[in-house]
N, C-alpha and C positions, 0 to 999 in steps of 0.2 A: 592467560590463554587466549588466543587466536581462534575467530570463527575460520570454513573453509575460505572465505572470502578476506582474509587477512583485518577484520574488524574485532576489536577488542570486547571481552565479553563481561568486564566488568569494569569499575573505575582506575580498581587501583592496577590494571591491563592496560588500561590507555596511559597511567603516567608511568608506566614501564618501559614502554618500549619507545625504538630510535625516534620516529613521528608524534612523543607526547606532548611537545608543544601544537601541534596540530589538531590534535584532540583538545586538549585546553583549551587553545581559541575556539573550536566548536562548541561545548560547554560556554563559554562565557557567552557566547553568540547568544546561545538558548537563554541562561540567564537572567542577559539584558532582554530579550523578548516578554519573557517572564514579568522582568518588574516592570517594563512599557506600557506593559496589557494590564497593570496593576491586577496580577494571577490570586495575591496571597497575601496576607498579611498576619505578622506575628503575637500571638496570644496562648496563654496558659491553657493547659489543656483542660476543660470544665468536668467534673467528675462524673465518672459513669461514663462518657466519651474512651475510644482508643482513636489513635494517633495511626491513616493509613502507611506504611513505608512505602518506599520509591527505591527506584534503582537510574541509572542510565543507562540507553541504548545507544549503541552507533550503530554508522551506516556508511559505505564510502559508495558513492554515488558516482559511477563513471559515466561520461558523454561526451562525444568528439574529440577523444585522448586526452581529457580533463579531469583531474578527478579529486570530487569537492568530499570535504569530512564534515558530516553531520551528527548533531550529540541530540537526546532527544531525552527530557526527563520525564521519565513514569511512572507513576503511580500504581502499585500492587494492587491492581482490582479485584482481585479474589478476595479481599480480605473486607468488601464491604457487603452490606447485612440488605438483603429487601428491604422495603419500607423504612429503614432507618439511612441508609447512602445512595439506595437509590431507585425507585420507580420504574418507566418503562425506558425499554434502552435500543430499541428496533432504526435504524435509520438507512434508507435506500441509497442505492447509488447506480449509476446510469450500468445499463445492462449490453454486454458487445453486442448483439445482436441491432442495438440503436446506434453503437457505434458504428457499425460496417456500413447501416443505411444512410447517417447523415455522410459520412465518406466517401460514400456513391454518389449521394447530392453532388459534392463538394467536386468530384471528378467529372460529371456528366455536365454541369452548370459551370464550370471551371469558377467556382465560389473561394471567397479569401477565407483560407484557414490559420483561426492565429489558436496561440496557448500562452496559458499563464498559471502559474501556480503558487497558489495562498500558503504564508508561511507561518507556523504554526497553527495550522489549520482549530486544531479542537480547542485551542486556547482563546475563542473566540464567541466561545459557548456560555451562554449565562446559567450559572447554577440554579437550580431552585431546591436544596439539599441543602443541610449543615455539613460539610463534609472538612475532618482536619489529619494531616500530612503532617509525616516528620522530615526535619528542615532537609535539603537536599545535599548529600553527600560531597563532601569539600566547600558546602559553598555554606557552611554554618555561620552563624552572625556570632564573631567573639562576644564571651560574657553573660551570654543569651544561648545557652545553646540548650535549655530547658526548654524554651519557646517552643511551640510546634506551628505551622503554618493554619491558618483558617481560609479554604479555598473561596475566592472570590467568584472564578472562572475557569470554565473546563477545563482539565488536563487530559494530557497521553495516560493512557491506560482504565482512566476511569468508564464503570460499563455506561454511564449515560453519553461520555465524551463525543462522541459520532453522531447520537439525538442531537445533543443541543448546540449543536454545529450545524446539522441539517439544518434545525429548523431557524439559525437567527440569519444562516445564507437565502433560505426560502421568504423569510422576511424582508431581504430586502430588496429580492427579484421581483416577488409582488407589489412594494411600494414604488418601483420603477414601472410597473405595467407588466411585467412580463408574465405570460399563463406559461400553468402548467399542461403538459400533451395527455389526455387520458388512458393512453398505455403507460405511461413512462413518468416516475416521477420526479427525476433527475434531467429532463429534457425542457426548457425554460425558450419558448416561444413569443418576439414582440413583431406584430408586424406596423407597416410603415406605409407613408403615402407611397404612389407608383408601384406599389407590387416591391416592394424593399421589405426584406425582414431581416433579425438575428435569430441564429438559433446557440444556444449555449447547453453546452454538456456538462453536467457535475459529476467526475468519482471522486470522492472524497475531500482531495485538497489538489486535484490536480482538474484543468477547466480546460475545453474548445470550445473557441467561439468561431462560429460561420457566419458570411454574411455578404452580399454583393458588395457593398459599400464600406472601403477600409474606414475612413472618415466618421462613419456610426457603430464601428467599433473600437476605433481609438476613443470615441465618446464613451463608451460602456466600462471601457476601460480606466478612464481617469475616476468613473464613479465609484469603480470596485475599489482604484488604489486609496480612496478617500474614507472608505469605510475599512476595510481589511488591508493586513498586512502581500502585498502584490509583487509578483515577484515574473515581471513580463517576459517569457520567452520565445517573442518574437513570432513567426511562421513556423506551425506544429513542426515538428520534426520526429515524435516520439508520444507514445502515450501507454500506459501501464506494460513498459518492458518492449512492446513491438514499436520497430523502425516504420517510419511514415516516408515513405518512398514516391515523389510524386512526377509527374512530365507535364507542366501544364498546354504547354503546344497540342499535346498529341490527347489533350483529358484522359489521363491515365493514372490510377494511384495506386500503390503496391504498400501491404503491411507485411513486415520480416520481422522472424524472433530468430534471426542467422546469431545474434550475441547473446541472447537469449540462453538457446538450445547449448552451445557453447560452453557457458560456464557449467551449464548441469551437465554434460558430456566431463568438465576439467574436476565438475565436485564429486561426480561417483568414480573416477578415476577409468571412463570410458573412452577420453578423446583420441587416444591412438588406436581403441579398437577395430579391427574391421568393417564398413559398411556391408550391410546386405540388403537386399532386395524386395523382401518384403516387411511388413509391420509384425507379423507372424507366420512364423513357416512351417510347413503344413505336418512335419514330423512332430512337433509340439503339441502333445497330447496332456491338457492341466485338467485337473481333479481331485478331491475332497483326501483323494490314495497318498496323494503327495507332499500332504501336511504333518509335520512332524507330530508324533503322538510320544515319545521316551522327553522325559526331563533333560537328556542330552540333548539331543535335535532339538528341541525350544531352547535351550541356552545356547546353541551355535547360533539358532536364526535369528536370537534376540537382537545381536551386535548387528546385523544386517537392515539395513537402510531400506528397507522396503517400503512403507509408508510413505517415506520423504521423495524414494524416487518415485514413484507412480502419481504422486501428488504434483511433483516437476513435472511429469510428461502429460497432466491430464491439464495443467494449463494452458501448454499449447496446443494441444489438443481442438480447447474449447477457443482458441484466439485466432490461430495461422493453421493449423494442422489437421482439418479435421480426418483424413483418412485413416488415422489410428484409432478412430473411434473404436471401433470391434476389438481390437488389440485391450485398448486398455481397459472395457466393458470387462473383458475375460480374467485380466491379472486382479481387477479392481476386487475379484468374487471371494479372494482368499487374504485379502488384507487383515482379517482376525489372526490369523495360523497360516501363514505362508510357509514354503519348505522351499526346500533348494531347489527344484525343478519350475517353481513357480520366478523365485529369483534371478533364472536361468531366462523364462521368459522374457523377463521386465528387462533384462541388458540386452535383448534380440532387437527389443525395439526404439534404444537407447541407439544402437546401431545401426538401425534404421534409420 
């Protein structure tokens, strides 16, 4: 089976279809990441221990009519125990609101904006857990397939994975000098002789760096690729889903989720809908009345996407859109028990 996004939703999905050697190579891609990072190694399972399963993820990754196939192995985190897999699992990441600011920097100061992003981010995480994994799907070691993996370092899916990523990237911002901003704890500040500084953004595994001076960021650069796997893309053009649209002549910069907004318009099957004019139109009268109460009417709305769409539209919302605020405050109120009239709403502004 096929997500809406034509990505495969299981293994034996990806060696199915026409593009499996595509998928393939992205698995073995992961793989080799895997044993580089020396991830895991193989040992009997010790008793009284259970073995977490894993699955893979894909991802097809469009950008500038490019479109790269990513496999990502993960670990079933649900299945691990407090105090036995794992401790505290809280880890920050740069908030839009610091994004729009330094971006304002960036346009006002006509400042160099570069990006780079870490590849396999959470695999970079040092464990402090005993935590053991059954071996990964296709890629079993003949003869051995008893073995179960002994996690060296962080994987995808496990709940600490995000922590101890945070904290072994904040370790090395700090061993270069860099502070952190006391609003923000994803915002990595060094300043320089002459009124020169870098400012670096972390969400997650994706990074801008700002800075007058290209020259002292290709320096920060060779440090990150020295320690982390680095993966330079050049002058931002893109940062979680919105277009980085810039003029520097004229110090102008524009964020658009125009491809964004698009695929969730092609995945609830709204792009040939009508446009209209408002966010919410004013015959649109929603309330508590219009919640389905019969065991039919919740078995009709089950199948209905409501959650998924108002979760699509509340991120652009919070990134490029804010005028739908009110809109979506209103449908957001019935996401327990939504009914058709509520449904009806959520496409008005899908249309929008």
């Amino acid at each position: 089976m096929l997500t809406n996004y034509g990505e495969p939703e299981t293994y034996e999905d990806a060696r199915a279809y026409n593009d499996s050697d595509k998928w393939m190579k992205a698995m073995e891609s992961e793989m080799d990441s895997l044993l580089k990072n020396d991830t895991y190694e193989l040992v009997e399972l010790p008793k009284g221990r259970k073995a977490l399963k894993n699955k893979w993820v894909f991802k097809l990754k469009r950008d500038d009519n490019m479109t790269m196939y990513k496999a990502h192995l993960v670990v079933k985190g649900f299945g691990q125990k407090k105090e036995v897999d794992f401790d505290e699992i809280f880890s920050p990441v740069v908030k839009m609101t610091s994004i729009r600011v330094i971006l304002c920097m960036v346009a006002s100061m006509d400042l160099e904006l570069e990006q780079l992003d870490v590849k396999t981010a959470f695999l970079h995480g040092n464990l402090e857990e005993e935590i053991y994994m059954e071996q990964p799907k296709g890629f079993e070691v003949k003869g051995i397939e008893n073995l179960v993996c002994k996690l060296k370092k962080s994987l995808y899916g496990l709940k600490q994975a995000p922590r101890q990523w945070n904290k072994k990237f904040n370790s090395f911002m700090m061993s270069n000098r860099y502070k952190i901003t006391h609003a923000e704890f994803c915002v990595y500040i060094k300043q320089f002789s002459e009124g020169k500084f870098i400012i670096l953004l972390l969400y997650v595994d994706d990074m801008l760096i700002v800075g007058q001076d290209a020259s002292m960021i290709k320096k920060l650069k060779e440090k990150l690729s020295k320690s982390f796997d680095i993966k330079n893309l050049g002058p931002a053009k893109q940062i979680l889903g919105m277009e980085i649209i810039r003029d520097r002549k004229s110090k102008k910069l524009w964020l658009s989720q125009e491809k964004y907004v698009e695929r969730v318009l092609e995945r609830f099957n709204m792009k040939a809908a009508k446009s209209v004019s408002s966010s919410l139109a004013n015959h649109i009268k929603l309330s508590k009345k219009s919640c389905p109460k019969t065991y039919e009417e919740k078995e009709k709305m089950a199948v209905v996407p409501y959650f998924s769409a108002v979760r699509s539209i509340m991120y652009a919302m919070v990134c490029t859109w804010p005028d739908i605020a009110h809109a979506v405050g209103v449908v957001s109120r019935f996401l327990s028990n939504p009914g058709k009239d509520h449904w009806e709403a959520v496409k008005w502004i899908l249309r929008y």
